[in-house]
Each structure stands twice: as structure tokens, then as C-alpha cells.
Backbone as a ProteinNet text record, in pm:
[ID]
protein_1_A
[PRIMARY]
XXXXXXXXXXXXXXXXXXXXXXXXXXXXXXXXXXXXXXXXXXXXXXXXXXXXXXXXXXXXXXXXXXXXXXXXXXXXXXXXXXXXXXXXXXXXXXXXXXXXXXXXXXXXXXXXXXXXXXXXXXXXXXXXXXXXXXXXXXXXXXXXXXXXXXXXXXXXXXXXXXXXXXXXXXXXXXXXXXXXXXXXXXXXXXXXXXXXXXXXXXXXXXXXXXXXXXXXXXXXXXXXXXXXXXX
[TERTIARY]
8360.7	8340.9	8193.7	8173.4	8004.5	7916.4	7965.9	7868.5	7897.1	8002.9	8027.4	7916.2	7933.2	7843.1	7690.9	7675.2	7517.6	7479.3	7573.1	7522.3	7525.3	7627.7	7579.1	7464.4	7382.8	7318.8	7185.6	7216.8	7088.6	7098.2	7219.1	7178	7144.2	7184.1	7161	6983.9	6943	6809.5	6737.3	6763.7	6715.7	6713.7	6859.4	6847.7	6727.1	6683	6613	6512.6	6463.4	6323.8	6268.3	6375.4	6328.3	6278.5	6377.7	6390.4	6283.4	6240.5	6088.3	6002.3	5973.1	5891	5859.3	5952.7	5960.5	5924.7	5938.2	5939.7	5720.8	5719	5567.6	5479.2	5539.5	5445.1	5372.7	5260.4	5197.3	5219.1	5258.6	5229.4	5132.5	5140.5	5010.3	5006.8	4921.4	4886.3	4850.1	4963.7	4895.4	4858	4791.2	4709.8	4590.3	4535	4478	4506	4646.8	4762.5	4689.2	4644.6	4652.8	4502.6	4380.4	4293.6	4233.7	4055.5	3955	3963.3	3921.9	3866.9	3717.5	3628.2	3489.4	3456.2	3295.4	3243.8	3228.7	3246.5	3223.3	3350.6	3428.3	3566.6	3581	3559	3532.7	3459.6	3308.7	3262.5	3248.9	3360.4	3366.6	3312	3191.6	3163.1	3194.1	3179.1	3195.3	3134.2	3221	3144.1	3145.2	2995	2922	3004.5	2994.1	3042.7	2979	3049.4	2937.5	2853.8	2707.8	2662.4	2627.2	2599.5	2583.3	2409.8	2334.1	2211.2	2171.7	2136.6	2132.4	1964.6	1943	1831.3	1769.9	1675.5	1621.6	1511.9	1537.8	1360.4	1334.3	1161.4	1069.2	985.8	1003.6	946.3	1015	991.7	1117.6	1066.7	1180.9	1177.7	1174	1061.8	1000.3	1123.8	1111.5	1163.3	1119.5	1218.3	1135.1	1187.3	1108.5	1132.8	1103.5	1126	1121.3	983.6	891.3	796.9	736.5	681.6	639.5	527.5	534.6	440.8	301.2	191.5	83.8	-46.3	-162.6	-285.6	-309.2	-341.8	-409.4	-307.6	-194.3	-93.7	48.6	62.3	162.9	274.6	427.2	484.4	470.7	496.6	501.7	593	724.6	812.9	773.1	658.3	623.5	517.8	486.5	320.7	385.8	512	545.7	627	697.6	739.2	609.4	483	411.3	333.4	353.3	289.1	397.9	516.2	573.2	540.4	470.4	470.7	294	282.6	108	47.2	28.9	-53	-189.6	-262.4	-350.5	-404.2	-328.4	-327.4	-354.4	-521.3	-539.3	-448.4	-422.4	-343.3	-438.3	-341.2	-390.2	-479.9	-633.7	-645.8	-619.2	-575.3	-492.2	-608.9	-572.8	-678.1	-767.1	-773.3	-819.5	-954.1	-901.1	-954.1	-1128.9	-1055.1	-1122.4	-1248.8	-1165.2	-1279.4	-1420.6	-1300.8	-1453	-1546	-1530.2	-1601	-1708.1	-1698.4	-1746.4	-1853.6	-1833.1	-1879.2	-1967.8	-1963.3	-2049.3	-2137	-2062.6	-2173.4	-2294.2	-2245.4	-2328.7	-2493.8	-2390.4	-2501.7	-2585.7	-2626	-2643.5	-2746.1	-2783.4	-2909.7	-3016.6	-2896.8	-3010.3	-3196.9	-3244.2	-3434.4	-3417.3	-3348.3	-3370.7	-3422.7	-3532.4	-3649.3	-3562.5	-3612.8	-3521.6	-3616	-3562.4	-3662.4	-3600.3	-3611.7	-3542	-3472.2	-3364.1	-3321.8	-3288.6	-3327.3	-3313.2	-3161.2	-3069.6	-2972.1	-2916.4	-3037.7	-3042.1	-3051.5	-3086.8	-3035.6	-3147.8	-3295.2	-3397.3	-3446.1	-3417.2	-3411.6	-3293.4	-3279.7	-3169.2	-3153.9	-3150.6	-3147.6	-2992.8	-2964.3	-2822.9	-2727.5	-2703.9	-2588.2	-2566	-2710.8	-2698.4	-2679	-2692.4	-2631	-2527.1	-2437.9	-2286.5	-2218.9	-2271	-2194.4	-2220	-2330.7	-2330.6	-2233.7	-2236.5	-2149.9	-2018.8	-1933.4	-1806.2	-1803.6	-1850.8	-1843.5	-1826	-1890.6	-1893.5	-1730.8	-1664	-1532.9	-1420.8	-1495.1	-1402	-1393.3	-1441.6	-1421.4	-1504.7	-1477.8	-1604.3	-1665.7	-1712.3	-1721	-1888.3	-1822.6	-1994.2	-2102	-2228.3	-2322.8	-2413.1	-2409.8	-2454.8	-2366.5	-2445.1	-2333.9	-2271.7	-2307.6	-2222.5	-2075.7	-2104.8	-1970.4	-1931.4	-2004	-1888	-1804.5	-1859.9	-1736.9	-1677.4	-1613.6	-1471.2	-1394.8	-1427.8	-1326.6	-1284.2	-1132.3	-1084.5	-1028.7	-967.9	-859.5	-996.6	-969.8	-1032.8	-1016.2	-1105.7	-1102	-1211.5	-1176.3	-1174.3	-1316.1	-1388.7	-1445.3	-1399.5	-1293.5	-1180	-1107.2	-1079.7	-963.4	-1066.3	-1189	-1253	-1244	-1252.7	-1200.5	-1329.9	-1312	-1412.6	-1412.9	-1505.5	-1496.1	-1505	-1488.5	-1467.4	-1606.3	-1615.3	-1779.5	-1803.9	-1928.5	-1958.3	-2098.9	-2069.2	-2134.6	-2172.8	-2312	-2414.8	-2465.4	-2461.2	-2594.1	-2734.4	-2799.2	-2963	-3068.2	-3051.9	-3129.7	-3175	-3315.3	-3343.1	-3298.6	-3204	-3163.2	-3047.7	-2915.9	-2783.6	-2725.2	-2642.7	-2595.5	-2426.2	-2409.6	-2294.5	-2243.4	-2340.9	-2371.8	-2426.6	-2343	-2367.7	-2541.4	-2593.8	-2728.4	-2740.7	-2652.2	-2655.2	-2533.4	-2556	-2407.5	-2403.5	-2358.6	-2363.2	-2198.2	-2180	-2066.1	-2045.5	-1896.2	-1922.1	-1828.1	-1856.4	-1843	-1760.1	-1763.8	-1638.4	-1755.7	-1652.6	-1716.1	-1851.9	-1841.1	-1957.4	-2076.1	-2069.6	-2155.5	-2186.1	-2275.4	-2242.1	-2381.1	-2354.2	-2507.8	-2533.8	-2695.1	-2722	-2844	-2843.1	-3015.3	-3073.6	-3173.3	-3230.4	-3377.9	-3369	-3555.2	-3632.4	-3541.4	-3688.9	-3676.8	-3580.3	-3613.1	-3685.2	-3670.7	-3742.5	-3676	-3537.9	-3479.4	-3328.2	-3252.9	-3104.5	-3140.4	-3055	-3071.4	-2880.1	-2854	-2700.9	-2755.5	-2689.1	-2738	-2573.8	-2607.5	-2508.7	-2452.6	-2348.4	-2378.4	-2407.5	-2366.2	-2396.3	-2493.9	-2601.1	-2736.2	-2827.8	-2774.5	-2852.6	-2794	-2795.5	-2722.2	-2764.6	-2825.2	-2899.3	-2792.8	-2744.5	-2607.4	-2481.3	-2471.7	-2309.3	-2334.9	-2437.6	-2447.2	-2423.8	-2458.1	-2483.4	-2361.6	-2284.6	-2206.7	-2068	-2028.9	-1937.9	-1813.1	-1749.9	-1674.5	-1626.2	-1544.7	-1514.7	-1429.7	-1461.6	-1368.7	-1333.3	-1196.6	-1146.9	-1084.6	-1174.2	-1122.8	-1089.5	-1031.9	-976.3	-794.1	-743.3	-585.7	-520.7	-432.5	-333.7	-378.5	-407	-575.5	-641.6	-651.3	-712.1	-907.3	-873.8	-974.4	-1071.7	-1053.8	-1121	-1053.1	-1197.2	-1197.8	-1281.6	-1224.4	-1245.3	-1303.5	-1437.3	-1485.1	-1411.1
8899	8785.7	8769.3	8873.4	8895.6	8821.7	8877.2	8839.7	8717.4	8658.1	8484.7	8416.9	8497.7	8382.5	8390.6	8515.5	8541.1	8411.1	8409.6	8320.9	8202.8	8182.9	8006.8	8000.2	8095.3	8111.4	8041.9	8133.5	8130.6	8025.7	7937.8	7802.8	7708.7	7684.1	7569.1	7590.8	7736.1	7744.1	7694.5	7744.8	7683.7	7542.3	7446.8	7296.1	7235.9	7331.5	7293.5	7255.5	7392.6	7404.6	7319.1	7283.3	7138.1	7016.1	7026	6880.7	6875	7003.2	6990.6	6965.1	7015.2	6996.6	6880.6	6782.2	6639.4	6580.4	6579.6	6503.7	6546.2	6695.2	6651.5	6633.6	6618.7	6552.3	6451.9	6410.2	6290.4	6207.4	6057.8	5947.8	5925.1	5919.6	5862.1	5705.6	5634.2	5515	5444.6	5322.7	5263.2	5125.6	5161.6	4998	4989.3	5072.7	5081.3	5064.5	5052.7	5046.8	4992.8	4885.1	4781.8	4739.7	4814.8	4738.2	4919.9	4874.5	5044.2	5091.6	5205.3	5260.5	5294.4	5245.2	5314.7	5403.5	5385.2	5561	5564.8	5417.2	5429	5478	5457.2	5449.3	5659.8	5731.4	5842.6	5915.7	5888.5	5942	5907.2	5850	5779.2	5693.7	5612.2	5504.9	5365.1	5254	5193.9	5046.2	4991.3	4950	4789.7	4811.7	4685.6	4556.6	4474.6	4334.5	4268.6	4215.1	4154.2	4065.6	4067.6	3945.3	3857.3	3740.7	3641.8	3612.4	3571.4	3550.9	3405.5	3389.2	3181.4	3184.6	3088.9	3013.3	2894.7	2932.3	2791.3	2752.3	2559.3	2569.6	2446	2530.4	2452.7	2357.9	2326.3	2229.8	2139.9	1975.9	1890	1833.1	1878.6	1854.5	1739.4	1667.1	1552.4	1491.4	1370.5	1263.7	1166.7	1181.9	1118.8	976.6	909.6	801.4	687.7	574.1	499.3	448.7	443.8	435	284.3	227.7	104.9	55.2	-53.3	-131.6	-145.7	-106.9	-159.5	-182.1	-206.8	-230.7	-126.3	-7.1	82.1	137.8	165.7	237.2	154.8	33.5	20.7	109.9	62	126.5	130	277.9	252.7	181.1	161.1	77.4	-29.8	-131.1	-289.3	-242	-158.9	-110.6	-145.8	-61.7	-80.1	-183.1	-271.9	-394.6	-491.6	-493.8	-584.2	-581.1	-435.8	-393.4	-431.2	-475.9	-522.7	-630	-744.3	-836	-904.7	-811.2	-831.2	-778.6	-905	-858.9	-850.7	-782.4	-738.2	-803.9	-879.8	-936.7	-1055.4	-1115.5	-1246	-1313.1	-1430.4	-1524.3	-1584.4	-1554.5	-1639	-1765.7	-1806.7	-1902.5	-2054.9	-2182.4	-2259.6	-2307.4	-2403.5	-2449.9	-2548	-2643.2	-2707.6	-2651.4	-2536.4	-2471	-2398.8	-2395	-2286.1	-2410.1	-2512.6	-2598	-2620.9	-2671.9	-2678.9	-2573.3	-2442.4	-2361.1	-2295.3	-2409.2	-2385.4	-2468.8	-2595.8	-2733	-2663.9	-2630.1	-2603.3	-2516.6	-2397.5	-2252	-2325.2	-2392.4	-2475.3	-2563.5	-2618.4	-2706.9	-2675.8	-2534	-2483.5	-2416.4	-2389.8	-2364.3	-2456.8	-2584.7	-2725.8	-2698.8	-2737.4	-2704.7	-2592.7	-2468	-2396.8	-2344	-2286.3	-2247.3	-2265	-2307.9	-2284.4	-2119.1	-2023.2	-1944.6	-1876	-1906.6	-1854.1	-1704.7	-1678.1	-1485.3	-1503.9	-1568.7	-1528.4	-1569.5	-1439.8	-1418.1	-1491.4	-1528.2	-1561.6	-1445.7	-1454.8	-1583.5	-1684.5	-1632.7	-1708.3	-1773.4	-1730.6	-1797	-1770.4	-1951.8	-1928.1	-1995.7	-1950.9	-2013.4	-2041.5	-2162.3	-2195.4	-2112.4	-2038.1	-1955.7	-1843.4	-1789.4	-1708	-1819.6	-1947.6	-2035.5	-2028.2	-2066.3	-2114.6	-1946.1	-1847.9	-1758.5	-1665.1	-1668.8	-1656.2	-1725.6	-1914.2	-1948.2	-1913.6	-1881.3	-1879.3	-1739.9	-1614.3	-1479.8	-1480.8	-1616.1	-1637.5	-1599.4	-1649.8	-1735.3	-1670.3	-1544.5	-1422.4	-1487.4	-1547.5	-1549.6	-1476.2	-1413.2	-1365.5	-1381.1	-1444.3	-1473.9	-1456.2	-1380.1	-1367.3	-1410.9	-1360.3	-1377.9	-1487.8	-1493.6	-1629.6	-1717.5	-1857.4	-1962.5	-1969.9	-1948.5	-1935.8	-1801.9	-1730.4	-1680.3	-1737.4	-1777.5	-1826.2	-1965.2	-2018.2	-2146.8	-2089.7	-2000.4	-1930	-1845.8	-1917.9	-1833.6	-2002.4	-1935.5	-2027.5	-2142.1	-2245.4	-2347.5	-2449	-2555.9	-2596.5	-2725.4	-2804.8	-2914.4	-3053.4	-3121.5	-3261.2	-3358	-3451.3	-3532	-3572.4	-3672.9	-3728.1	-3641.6	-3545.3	-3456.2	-3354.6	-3404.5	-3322.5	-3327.6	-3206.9	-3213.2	-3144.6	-3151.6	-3121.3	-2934	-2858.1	-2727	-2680	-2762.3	-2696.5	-2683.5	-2614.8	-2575.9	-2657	-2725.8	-2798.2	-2774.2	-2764.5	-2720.6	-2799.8	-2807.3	-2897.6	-2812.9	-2902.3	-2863	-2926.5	-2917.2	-2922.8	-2907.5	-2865	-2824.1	-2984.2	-2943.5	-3073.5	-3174.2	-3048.4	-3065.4	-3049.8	-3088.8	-3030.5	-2985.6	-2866.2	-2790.3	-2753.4	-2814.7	-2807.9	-2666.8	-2588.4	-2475.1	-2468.3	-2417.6	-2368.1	-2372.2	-2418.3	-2409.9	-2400.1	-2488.6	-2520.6	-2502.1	-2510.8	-2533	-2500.2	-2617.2	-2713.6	-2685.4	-2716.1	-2733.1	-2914.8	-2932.4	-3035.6	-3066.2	-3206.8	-3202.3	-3312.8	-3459.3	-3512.6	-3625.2	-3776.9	-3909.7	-3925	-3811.1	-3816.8	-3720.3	-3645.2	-3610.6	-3452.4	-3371.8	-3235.3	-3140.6	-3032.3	-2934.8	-2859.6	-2827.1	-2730.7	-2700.7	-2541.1	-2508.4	-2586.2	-2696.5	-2734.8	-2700.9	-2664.4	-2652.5	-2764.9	-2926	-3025.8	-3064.6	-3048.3	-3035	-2938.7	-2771.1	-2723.5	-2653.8	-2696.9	-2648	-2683	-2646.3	-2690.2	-2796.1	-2898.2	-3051.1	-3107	-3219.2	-3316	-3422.4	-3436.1	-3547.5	-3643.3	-3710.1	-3803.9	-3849	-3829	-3883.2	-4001.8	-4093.7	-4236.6	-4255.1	-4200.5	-4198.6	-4106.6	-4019.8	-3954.1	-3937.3	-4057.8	-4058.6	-3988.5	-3846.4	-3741.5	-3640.9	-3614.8	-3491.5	-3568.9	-3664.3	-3735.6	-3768.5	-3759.2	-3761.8	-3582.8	-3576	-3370.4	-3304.4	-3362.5	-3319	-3246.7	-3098	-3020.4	-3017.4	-2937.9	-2960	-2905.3	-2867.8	-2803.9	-2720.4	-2605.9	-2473.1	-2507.3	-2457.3	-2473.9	-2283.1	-2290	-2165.3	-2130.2	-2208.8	-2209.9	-2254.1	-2289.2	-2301.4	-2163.8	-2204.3	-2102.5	-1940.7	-2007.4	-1895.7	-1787.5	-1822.5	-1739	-1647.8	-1517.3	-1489	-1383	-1401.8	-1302.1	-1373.9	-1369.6	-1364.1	-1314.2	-1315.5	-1163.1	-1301.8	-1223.4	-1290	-1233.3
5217	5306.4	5337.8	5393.4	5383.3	5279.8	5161.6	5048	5040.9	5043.5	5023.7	5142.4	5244.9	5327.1	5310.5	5254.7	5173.4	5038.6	4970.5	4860.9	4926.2	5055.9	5032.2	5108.1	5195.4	5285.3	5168.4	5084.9	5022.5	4903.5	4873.7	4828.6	4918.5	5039.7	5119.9	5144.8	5165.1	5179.8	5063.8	4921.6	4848.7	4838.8	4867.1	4878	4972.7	5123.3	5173.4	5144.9	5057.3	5012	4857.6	4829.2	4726.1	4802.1	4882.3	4967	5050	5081.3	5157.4	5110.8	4998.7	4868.8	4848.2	4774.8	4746.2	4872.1	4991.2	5101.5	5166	5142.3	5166.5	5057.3	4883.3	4846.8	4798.5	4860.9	4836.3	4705.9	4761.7	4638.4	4588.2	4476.4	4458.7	4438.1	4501.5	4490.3	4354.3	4350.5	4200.4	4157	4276.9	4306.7	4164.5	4098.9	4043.1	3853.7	3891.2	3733.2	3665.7	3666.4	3557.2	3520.8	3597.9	3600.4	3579.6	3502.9	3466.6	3577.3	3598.2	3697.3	3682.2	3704.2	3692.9	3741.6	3756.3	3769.2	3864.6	3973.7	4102.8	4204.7	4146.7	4200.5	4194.1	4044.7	4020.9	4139	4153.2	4251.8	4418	4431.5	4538.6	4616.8	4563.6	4591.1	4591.5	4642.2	4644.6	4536	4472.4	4325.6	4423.9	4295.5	4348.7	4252	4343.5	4264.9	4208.3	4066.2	3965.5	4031.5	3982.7	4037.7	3915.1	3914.2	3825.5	3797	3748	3746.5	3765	3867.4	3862.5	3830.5	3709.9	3730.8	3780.1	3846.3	3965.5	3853.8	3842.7	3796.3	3888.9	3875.7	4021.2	3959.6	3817.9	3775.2	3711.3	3753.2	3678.2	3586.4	3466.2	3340.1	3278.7	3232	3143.8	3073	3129.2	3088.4	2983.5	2814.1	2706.5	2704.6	2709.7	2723.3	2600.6	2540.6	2432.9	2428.8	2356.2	2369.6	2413.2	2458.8	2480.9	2420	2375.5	2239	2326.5	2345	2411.9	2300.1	2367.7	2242.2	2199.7	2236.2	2174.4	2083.7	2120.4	2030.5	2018	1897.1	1871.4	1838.7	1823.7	1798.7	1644.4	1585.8	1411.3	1363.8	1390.7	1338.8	1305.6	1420.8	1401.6	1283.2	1267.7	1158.8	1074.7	994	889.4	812.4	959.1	915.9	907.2	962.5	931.2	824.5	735.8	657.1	474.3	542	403.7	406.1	501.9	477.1	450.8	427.7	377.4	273.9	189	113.4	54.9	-28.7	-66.9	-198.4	-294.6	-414.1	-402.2	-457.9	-435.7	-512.8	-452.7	-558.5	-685.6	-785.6	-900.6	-903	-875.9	-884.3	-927.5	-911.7	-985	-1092.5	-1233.3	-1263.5	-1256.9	-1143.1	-1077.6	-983.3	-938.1	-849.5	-950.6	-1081.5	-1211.1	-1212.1	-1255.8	-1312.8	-1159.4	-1093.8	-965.3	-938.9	-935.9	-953.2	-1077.2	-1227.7	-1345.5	-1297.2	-1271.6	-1216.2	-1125.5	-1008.8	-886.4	-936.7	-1009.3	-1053.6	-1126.5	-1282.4	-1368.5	-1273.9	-1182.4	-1097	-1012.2	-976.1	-891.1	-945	-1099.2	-1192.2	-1192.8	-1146.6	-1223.7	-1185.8	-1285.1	-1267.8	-1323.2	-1327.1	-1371.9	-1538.9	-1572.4	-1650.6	-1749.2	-1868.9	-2033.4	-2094.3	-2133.4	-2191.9	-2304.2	-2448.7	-2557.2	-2513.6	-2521.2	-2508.8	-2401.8	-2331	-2174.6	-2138.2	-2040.5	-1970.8	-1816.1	-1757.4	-1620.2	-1508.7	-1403.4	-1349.2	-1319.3	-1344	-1281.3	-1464.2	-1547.2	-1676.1	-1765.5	-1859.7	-1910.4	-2063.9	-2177.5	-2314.3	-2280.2	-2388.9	-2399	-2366.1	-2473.1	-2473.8	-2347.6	-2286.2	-2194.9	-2043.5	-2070.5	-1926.7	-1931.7	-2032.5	-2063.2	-1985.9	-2081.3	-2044.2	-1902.2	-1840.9	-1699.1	-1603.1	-1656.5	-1529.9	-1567.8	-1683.2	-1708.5	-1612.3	-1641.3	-1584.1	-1475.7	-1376.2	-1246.8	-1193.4	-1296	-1283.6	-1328.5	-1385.4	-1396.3	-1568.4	-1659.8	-1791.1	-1844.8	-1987.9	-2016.6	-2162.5	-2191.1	-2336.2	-2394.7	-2555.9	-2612.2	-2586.7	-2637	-2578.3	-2646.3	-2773.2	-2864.1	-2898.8	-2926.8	-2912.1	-3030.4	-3162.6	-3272.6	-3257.6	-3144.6	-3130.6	-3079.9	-2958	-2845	-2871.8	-3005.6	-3073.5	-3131.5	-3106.5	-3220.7	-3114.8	-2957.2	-2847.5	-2774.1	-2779.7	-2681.7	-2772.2	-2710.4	-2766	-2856.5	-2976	-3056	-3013.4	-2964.5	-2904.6	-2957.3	-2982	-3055.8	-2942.7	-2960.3	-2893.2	-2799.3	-2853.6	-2793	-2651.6	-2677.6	-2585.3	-2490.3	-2483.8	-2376	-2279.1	-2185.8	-2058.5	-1992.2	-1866.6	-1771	-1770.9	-1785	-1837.2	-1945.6	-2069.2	-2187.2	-2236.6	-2338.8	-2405.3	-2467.4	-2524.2	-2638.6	-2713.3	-2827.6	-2921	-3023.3	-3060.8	-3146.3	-3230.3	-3357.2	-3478.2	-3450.8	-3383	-3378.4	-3444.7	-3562.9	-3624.3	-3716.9	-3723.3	-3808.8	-3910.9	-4025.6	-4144.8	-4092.3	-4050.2	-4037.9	-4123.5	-4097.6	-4178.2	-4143.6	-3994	-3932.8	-3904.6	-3857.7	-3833.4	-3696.8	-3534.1	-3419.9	-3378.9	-3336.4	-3267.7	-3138.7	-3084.4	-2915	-2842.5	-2737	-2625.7	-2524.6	-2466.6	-2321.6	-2234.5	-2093.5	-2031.1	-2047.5	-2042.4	-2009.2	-1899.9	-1813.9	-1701.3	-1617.5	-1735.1	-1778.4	-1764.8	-1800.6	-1793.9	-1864.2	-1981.9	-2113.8	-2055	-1950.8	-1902.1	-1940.9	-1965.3	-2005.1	-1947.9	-1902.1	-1829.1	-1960.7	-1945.8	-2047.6	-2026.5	-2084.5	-2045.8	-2225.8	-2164	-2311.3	-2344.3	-2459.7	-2501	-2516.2	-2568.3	-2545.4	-2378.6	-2315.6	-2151.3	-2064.8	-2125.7	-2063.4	-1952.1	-1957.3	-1835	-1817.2	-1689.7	-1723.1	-1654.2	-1766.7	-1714.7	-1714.5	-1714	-1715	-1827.1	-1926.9	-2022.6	-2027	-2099.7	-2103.8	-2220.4	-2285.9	-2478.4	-2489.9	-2414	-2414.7	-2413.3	-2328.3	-2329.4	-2399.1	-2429.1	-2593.5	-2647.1	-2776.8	-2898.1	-2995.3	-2977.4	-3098	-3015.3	-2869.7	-2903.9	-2962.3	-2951.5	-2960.1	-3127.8	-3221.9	-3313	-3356.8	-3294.6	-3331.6	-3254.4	-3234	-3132.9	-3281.7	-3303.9	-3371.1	-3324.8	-3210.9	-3145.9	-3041.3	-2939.7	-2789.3	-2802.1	-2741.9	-2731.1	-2553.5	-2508.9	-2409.5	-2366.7	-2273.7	-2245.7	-2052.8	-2036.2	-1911.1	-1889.4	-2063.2	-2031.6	-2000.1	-1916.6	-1854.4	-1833.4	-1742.2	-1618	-1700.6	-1833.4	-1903.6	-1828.5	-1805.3	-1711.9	-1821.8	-1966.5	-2020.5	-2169.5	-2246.9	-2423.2	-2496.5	-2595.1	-2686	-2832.1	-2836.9	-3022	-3125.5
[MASK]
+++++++++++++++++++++++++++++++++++++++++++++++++++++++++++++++++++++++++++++++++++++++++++++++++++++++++++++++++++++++++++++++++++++++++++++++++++++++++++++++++++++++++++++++++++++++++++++++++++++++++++++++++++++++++++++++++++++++

């Protein structure tokens, strides 16, 4: 009987002593489940809260703005549209324009010295008048007059025009062989540096019937803006 009340003595004590057990020991808290624990939390401090970095700026930032057209500095856009529309390339002179300028250059010697060889501009034998004023004019043709009748269109008494060259046998004995040559200037009229004148003079065929007798025939070298010929 004894011993029976010994063993239960000493299970109920043992039930106690679990139950005491479990009952003083501490939970642990798990507020912390789900989220790190750092090193602050470790050594028991208190962790600092992120801070963010704001930047202030104390200077206000330039405003670009479209540029505005003034004098000193257009805009480039208008540069380059005004720049397709300009050009640089004289226009083709017309031939109207050719002849008045053969005409004016020619007349503009008149008095001027006759001197065999001579080129111009302060002296001028035939062939070196003719071919100074054409050069004026952007033509350019040989330098003696027996070349310079074998340049340019072949032109008749009849069909002369104001500009074209004309060319005489002069020589005592004719031989129908190049000696001379004159501009001519229209209405029978023609310039030339001459040796029995002495100088560049305007003759007239009507009125000296020794060129219109001597008269070979006219080279035309101003059709269709011809600006250069070759002997």
C-alpha cells in the first residue's frame, strides 16, 4: 500500500515539474519573422532609418530657347534657304547685247595711232585692232588678218551684219589674197586701224569706192554666243 502511494507520489511530482517548466519558459518573440535582422538589432542598438539623399540646386537652370532672327546673327536656316536661291553664274550674254559692246569697244580707239605690228592699246595695225576689240567681248581670234578670214561663219557683201569682220585685198596688184580688215558697223559703214589714214578711222563703202572695190568677204563670229575661235 505504501509503495503504491510512493509511485503515484512521485508521478504527479514529476507531472508538476514539466508543467512548471513549460509555464516559466520564456517566448520568444516573432515580431522579427519575416523581415533581416541586422547588426544593430544583434548588438542592441537601435538601427538607424534609411535616409534618402535630396538634392537642392541653388542655381536655376538655363532656359534654351528658339533662337531669334536679329542683324548680327541670323538664323542659319534663312542663310541656307537664301543661299539656294542665289546665284553666282553670269547670264549668258544675249547677241544684241555682243554686238553693242563690239560697236562701243571699236569706237572708243577712234584717233587712235595706226603703227604696222602694233597690238594696242595706245597703237594699233589692222589685225591687232580687230582682234583686241573682239577679246574685249570674250572672243578670241588670231592674230593676223589672213588667219583671222578663215574663223567664223563665211559671209557675202550682201548679208553683212553689224559685227562681222571684213576683209580686203589692198595691195596694188590684186591677187585676192587677205591684206586688211576692218569691223563693220552696219548702213555701209565699217572701223579700222588704216595706214593711208594713219589711224582708226569709220569709212563708208559708198564713199570709198577703192574698199567696196577691194572688198573679199565677211567672217561672222558672234552666231550663237560663240565666245572663243580657233584658226
Amino acid at each position: 500500500m505504501k509503495r503504491t502511494k510512493l509511485i503515484n507520489i512521485t508521478i504527479i511530482q514529476t507531472i508538476i515539474l514539466i508543467t512548471g517548466c513549460s509555464k516559466v519558459e520564456p517566448k520568444v518573440e516573432n515580431k522579427h519573422k519575416n523581415s533581416k535582422i541586422s547588426i544593430y538589432n544583434i548588438m542592441g542598438i537601435s538601427e538607424k532609418k534609411e535616409e534618402h539623399l535630396q538634392f537642392v540646386v541653388t542655381e536655376p537652370i538655363p532656359i534654351i530657347k528658339e533662337s531669334v532672327p536679329t542683324v548680327t546673327q541670323p538664323p542659319y536656316v534663312e542663310e541656307v534657304q537664301d543661299i539656294e536661291f542665289i546665284s553666282y553664274r553670269e547670264e549668258q550674254p544675249n547677241a544684241e547685247k555682243i554686238l553693242n559692246d563690239i560697236e562701243w569697244n571699236a569706237k572708243r580707239f577712234l584717233g587712235t595711232p595706226y603703227v604696222w605690228g602694233a597690238t594696242g592699246p595706245n597703237k594699233f595695225d589692222c589685225s591687232g585692232f580687230t582682234q583686241w576689240v573682239y577679246r574685249d567681248v570674250g572672243i578670241t581670234i588670231p592674230r593676223v588678218s589672213r588667219d583671222q578670214a578663215r574663223v567664223g561663219e563665211y559671209i557675202s557683201y550682201q548679208n553683212l551684219k553689224r559685227g562681222d569682220m571684213v576683209f580686203f585685198d589692198t595691195k596694188k596688184h590684186r591677187s585676192g589674197k587677205v591684206t586688211h580688215v576692218g569691223i563693220y558697223l552696219g548702213d555701209g559703214n565699217f572701223i579700222h586701224a588704216s595706214s593711208a589714214g594713219k589711224k582708226v578711222v569709220i569709212y563708208n563703202f559708198n564713199e570709198k569706192e577703192f574698199y567696196k572695190k577691194r572688198f573679199l568677204w565677211g567672217r561672222r563670229v558672234t552666231n550663237n554666243n560663240i565666245h572663243y575661235v580657233l584658226n
